[in-house]
C-alpha positions, 0 to 999 in steps of 0.5 A: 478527485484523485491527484494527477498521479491517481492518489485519493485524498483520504476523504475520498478514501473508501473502505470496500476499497481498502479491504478490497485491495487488502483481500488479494494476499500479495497486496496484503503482504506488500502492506504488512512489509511496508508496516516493517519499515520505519515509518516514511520508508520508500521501496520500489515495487521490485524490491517486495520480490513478488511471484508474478511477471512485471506487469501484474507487479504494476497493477498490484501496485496500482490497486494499492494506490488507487485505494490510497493505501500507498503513495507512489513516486516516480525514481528514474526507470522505477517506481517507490511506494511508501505506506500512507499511514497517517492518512490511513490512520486518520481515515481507518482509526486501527487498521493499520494496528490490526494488520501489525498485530497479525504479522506480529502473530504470523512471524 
């Protein structure tokens, strides 16, 4: 069951909603920024400059992160996301590879 905040464990982590999540390409491309980072690095949700209103921000965000690919902290009137990597690796051996190849290829 997920935590109280909505994160899945990674043995409740599925992969129809992984790929689900990383289907839409502005989630793709919140995952693809967050694999840029150092590993541990939060961002809040406005700092991705996404190209939609506030709302659809947040249910991005909440695909994410209801998928398990994200973890989400609450910081005052925002909210941080940092990528799940050694959950997502331990649970999807190479996705996270396979993702950071493909940005390498698209910058």
């Amino acid at each position: 069951m997920p935590d109280e905040d909505g994160h899945p464990s990674p043995e409740e982590m599925s992969l129809p909603a992984v790929l689900n999540a990383l289907s839409d390409p502005l989630r793709y491309a919140v995952v693809s920024e967050l694999l840029g980072e150092p590993a541990g690095a939060e961002r809040t949700c406005a700092s991705f400059d996404l190209p939609v209103s506030k709302s659809t921000t947040t249910h991005h965000f909440r695909i994410l992160r209801e998928a398990g690919l994200v973890r989400q902290v609450d910081r005052g009137n925002s909210r941080a996301a940092t990528l799940r990597r050694a959950d997502l690796d331990l649970r999807f051996p190479g996705l996270l590879d396979l993702i950071a190849a493909d940005r390498r290829t698209r910058a």
